[in-house]
Residue frames relative to the residue before (quaternion, step in Angstrom):
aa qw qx qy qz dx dy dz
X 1.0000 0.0000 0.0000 0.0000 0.00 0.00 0.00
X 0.3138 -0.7340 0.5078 0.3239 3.72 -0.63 0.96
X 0.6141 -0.6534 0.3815 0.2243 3.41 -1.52 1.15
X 0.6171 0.4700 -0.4903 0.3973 2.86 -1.22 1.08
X 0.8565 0.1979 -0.1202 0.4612 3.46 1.73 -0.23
X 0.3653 -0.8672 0.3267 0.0887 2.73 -0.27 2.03
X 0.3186 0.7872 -0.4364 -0.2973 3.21 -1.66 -0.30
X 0.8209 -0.0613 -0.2191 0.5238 3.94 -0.86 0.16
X 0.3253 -0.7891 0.4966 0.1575 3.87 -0.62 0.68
X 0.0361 -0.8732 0.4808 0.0713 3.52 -0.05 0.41
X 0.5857 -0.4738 0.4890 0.4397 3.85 -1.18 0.54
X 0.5880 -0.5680 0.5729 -0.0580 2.98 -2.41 0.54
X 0.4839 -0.5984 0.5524 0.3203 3.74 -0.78 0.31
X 0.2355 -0.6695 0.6015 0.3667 3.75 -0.64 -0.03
X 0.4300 -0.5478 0.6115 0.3757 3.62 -1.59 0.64
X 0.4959 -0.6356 0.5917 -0.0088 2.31 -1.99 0.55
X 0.3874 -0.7646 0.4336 0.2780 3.73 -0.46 0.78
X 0.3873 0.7019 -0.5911 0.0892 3.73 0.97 -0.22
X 0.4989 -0.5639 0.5005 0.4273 3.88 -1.75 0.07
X 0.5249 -0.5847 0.4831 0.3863 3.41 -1.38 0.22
X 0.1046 -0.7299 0.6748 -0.0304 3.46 -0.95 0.75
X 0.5990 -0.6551 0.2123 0.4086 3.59 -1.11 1.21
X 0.6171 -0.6021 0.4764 0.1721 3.17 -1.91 0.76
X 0.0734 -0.9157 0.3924 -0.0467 3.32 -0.47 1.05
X 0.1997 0.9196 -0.3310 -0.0698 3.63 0.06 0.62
X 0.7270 -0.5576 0.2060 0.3438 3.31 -0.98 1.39
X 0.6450 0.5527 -0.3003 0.4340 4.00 1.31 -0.41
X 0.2376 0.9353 -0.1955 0.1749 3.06 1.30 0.58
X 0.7514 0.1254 0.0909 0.6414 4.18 -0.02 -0.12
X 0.8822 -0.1131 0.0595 0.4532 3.45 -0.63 -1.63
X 0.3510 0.7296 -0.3719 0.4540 3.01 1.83 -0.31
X 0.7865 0.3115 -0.2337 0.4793 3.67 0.11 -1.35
X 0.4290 0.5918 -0.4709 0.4940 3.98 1.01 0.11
X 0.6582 0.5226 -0.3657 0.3999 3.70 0.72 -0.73
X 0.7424 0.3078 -0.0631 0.5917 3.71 1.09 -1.29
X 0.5065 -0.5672 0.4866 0.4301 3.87 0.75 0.42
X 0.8413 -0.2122 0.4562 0.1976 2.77 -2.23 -0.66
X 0.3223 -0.7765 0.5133 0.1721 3.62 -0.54 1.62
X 0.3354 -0.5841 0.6190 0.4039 3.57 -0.85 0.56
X 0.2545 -0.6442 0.6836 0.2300 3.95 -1.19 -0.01
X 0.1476 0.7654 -0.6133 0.1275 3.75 -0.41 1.19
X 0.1005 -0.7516 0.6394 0.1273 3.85 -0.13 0.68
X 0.4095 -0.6473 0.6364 0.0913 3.11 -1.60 0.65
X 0.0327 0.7809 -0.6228 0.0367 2.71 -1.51 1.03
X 0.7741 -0.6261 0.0539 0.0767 2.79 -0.74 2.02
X 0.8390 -0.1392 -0.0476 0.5239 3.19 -0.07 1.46
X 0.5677 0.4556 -0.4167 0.5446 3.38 1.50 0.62
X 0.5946 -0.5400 0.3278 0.4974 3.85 0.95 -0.73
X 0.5916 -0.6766 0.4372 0.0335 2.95 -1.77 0.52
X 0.6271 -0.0897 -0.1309 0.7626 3.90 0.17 1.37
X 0.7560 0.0183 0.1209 0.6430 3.56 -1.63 -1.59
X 0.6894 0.4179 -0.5306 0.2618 4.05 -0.72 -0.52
X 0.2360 0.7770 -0.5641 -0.1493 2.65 -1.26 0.53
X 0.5962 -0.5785 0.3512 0.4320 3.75 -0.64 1.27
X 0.7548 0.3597 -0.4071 0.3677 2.93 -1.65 1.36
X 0.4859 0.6761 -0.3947 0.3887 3.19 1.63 -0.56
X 0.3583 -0.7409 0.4622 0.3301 3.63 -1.31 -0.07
X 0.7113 -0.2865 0.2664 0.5840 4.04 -0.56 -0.04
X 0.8144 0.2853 -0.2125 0.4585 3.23 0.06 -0.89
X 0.6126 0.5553 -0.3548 0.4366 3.47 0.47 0.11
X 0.5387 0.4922 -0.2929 0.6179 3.84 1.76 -0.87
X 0.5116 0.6268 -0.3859 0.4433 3.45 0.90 -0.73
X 0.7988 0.4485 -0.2334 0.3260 3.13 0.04 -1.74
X 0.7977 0.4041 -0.1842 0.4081 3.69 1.20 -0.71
X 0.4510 0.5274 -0.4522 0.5602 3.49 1.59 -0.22
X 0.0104 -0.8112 0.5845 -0.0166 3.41 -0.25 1.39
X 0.8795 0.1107 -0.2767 0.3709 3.35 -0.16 1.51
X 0.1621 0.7681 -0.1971 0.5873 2.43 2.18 1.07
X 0.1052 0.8509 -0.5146 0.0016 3.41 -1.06 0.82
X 0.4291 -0.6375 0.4646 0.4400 4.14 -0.32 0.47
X 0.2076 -0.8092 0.5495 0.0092 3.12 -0.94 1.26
X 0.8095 0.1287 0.1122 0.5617 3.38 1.23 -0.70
X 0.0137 -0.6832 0.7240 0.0940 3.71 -0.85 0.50
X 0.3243 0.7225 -0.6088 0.0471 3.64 -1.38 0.99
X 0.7477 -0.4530 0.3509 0.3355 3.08 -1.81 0.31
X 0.1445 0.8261 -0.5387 -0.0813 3.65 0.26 0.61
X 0.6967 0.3558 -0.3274 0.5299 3.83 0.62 1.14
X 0.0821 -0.8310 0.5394 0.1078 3.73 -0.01 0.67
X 0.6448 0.3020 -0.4575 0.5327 3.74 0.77 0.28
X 0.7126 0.2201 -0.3527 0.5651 4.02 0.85 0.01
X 0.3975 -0.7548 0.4984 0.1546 3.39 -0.82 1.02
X 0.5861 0.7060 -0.2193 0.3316 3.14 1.83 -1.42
X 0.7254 0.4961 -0.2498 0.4066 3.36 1.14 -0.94
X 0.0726 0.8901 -0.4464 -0.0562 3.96 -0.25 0.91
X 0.3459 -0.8740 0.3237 0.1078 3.29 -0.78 1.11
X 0.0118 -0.8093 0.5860 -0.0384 4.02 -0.09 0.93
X 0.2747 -0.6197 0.7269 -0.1099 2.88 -1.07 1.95
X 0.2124 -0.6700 0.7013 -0.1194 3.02 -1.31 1.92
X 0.1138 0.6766 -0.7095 0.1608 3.79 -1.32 0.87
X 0.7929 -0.3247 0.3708 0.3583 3.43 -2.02 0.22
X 0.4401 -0.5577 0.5337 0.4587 3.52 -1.19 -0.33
X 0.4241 0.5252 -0.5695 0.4690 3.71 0.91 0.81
X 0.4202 -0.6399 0.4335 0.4755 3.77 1.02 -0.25
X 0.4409 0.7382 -0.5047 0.0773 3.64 0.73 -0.09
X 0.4997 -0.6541 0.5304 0.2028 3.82 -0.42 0.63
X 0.1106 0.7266 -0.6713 0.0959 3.55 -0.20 1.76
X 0.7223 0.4675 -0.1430 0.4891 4.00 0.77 -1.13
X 0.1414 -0.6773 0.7214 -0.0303 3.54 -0.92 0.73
X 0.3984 0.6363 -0.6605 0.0041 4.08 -0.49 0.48
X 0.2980 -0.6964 0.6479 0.0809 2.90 -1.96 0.33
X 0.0204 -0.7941 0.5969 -0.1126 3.30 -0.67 1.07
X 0.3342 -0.5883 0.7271 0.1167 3.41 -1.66 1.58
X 0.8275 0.1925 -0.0193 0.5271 3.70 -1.60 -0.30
X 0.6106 -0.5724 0.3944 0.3795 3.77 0.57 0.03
X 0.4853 0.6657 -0.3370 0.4558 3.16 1.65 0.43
X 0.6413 -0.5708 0.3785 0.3459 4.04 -0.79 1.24
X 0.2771 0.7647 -0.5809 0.0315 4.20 0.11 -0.46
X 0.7798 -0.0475 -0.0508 0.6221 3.99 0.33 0.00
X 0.4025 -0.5929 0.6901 -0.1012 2.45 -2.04 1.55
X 0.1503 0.8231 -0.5470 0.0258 3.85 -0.96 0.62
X 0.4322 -0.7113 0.5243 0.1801 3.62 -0.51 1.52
X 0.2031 -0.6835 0.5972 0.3673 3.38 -0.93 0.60
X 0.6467 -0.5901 0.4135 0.2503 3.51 -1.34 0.10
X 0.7160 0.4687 -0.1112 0.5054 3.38 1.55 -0.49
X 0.7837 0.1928 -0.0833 0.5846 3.07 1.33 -1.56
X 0.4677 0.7109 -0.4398 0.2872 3.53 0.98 -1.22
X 0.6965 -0.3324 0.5523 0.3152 3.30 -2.38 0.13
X 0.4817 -0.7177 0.3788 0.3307 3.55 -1.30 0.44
X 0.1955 -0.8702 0.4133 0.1836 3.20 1.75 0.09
X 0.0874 -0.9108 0.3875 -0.1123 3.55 0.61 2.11
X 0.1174 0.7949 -0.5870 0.0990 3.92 -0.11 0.60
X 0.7307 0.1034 -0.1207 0.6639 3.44 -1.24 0.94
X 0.6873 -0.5289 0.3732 0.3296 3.91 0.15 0.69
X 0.6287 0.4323 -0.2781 0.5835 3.79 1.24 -0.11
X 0.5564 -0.5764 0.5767 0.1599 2.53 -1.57 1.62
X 0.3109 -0.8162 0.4820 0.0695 3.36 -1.36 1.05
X 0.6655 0.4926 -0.2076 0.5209 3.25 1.94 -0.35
X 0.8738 0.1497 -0.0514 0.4598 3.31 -1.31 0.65
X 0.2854 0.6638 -0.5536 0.4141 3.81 1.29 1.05
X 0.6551 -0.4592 0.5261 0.2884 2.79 -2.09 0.21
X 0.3719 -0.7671 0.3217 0.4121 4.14 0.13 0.49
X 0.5225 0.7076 -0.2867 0.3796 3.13 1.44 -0.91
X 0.7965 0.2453 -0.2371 0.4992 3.23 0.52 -1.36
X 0.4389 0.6346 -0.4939 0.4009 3.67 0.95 -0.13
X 0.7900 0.5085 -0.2084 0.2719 3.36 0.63 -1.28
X 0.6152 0.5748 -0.2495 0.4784 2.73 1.68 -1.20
X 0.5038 0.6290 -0.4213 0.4160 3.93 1.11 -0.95
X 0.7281 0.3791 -0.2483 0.5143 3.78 0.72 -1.78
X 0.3103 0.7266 -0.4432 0.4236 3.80 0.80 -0.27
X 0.8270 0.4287 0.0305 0.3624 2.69 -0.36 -2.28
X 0.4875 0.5491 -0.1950 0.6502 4.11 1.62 -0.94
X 0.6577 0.4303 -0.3119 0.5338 3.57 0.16 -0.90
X 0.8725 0.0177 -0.2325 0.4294 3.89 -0.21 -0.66
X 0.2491 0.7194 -0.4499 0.4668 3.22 0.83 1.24
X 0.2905 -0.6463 0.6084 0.3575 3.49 0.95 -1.48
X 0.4935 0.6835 -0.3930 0.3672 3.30 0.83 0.02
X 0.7556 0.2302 0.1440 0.5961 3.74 0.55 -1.27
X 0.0107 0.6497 -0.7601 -0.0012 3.72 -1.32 0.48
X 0.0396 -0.8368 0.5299 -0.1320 3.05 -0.25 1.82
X 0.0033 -0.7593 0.6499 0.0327 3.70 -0.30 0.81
X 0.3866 -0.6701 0.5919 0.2261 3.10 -2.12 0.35
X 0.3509 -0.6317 0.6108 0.3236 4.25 -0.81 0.55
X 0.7436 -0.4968 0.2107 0.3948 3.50 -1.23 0.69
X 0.6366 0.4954 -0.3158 0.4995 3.66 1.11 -1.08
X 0.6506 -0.6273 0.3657 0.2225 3.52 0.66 0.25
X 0.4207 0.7164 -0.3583 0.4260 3.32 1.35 0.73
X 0.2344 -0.8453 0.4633 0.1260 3.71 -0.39 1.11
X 0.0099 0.7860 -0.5938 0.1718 3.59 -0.80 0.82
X 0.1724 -0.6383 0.7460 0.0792 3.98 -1.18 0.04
X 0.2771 -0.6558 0.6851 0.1540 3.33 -0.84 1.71
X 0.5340 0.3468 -0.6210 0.4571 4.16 -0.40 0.18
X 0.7681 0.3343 -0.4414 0.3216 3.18 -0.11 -0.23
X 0.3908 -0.7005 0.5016 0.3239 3.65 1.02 -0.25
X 0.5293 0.4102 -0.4396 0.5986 4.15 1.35 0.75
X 0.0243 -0.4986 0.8657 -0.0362 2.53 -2.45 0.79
X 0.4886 -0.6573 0.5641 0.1046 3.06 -1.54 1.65
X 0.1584 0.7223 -0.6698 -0.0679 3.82 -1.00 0.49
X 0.1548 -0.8571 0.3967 0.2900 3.31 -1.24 -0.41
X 0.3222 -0.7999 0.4817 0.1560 3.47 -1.19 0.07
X 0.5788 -0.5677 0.3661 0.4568 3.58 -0.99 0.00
X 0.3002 -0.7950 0.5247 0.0504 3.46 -0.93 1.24
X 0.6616 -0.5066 0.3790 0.4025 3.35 -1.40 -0.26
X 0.7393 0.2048 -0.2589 0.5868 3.95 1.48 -0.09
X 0.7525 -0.0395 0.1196 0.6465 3.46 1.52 -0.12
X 0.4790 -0.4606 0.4724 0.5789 3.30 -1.62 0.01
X 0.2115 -0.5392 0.8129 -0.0604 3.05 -2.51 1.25
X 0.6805 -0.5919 0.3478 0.2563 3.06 -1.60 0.69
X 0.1107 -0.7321 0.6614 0.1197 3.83 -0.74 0.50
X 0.2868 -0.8050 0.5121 0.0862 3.80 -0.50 1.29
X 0.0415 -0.8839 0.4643 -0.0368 3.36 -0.49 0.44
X 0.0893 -0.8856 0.4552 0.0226 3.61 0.31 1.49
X 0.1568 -0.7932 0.5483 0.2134 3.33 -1.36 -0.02
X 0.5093 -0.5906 0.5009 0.3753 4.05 -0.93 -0.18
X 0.7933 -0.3880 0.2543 0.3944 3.19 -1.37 0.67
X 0.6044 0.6435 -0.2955 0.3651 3.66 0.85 -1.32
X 0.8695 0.1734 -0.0766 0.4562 3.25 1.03 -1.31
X 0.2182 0.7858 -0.5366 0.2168 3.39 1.66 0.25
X 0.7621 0.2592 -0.4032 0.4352 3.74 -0.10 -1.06
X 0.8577 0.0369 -0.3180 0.4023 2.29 -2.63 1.24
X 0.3250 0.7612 -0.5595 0.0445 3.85 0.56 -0.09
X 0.6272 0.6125 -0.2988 0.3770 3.73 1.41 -0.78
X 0.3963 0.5942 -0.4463 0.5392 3.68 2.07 -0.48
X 0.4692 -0.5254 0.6952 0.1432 3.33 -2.02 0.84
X 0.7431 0.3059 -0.2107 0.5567 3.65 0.58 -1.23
X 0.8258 0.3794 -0.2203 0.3543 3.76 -0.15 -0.84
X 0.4866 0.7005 -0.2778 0.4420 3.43 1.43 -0.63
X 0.3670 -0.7113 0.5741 0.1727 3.71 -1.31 0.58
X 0.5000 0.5860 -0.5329 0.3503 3.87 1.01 0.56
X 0.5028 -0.6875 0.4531 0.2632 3.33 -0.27 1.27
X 0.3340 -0.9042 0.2202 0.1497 3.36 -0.86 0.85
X 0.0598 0.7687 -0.4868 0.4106 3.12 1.27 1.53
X 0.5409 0.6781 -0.3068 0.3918 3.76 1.62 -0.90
X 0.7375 0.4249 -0.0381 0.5235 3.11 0.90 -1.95
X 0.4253 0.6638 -0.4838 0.3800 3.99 0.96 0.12
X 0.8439 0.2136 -0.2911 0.3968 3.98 -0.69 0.57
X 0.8547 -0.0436 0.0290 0.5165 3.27 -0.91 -1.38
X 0.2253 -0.8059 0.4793 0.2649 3.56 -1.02 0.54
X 0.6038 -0.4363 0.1100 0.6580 4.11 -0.59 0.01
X 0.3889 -0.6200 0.5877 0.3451 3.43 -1.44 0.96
X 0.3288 -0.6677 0.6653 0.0589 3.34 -1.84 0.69
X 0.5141 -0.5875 0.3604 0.5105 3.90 -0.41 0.02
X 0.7757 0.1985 -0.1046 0.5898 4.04 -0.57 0.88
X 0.5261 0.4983 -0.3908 0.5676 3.75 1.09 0.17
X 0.1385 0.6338 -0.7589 -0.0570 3.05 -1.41 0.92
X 0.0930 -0.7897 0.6013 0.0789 4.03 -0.15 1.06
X 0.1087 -0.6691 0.7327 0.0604 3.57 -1.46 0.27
X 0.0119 -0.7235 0.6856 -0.0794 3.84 -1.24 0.65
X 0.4104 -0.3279 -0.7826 0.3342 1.86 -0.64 2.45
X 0.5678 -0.5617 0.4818 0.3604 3.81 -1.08 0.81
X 0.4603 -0.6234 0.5630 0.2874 3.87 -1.33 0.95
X 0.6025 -0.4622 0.5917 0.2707 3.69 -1.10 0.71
X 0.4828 -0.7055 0.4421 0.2714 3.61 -0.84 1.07
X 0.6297 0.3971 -0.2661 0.6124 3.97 -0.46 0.76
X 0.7789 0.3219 -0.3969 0.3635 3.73 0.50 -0.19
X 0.1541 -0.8273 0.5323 0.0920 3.68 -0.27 1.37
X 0.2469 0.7986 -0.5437 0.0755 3.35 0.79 0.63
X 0.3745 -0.5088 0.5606 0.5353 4.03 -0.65 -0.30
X 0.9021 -0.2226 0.3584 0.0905 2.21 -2.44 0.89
X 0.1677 0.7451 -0.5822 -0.2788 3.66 -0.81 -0.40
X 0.6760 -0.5793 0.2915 0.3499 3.88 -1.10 1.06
């Protein structure tokens, strides 16, 4: 939702004190033989993330997603038209880039979870982790002094200074984290579902997985066993 318009705010999970223990993600060994070769692009905070950087224009992300191609233009906000979304991937079509752009201007970044960049902060890889231990790492940062990690109502963890929120998606051994940054403009509250400016095409499917939780947003109608979508 683009800032400055608000709506219903809802309560939080409490954190949790657990230690960090090592970070594991599901693209791993033979796993990561299936989806090729992570780029390694580290972000940096509320400016952008590898070659992107926020503010850029369409044709400029273009120019730097070297081997990269625009797969798609869509609406990635049905109550803000303004915000438009172009989904970049191989010339296999494989979806690695999510951007979003207001005025034609870069404002959110999204890692895919399969193909995407590992998008690396604090030395940890942000893509295509286990959530748990991801969570537990920023957890563990948070009562450190390190991190101020909050959760958005659906239960997704993130640290506006950093301009990220963690979601996830189906992976290659499971669901894995799909990161999802933003620029200064939209940094506050960006971790809020309702009050936040990530457009809400973000928050559509699986929500964060818990142990014995499988959530979905929008929830499936009772009787439809279809799968998931990522």
């Amino acid at each position: 939702m683009i800032p400055g318009q608000h709506r219903m705010k809802g309560g939080a999970p409490q954190l949790g004190t657990e230690e960090p223990g090592p970070l594991g993600t599901w693209a791993e060994e033979d796993d990561q033989d299936q989806v090729g070769a992570r780029l390694n692009w580290e972000l940096t905070p509320l400016e952008g993330v590898g070659p992107l950087c926020f503010g850029m224009r369409i044709n400029e992300v273009a120019a730097v997603l070297l081997g990269m191609t625009e797969l798609r233009r869509f609406q990635a906000d049905p109550s803000f038209r303004e915000i438009l979304g172009v989904e970049f991937g191989t010339g296999r079509a494989e979806p690695a880039v999510f951007a979003y752009f207001v005025d034609g201007r870069l404002s959110c970044v999204a890692l895919d979870a399969v193909h995407g960049a590992s998008g690396e902060a604090l030395g940890r890889e942000l893509t295509a982790c286990i959530p748990a231990d991801l969570e537990r790492f920023l957890l563990h940062a948070h009562w450190c002094g390190v991190l101020d990690v909050s959760y958005g109502l659906r239960g997704n963890p993130g640290v506006n200074g950093l301009g990220l929120v963690l979601r996830v998606q189906d992976g290659v051994g499971g669901v894995a984290t799909r990161p999802v940054m933003v620029g200064r403009a939209w940094a506050d509250r960006c971790t809020d579902d309702w009050e936040g400016a990530i457009p809400e095409c973000e928050w559509v499917g699986r929500q964060w997985a818990h142990p014995g939780e499988t959530r979905l947003w929008p929830a499936e109608p009772e009787g439809d066993d279809s799968s998931a979508a990522s």
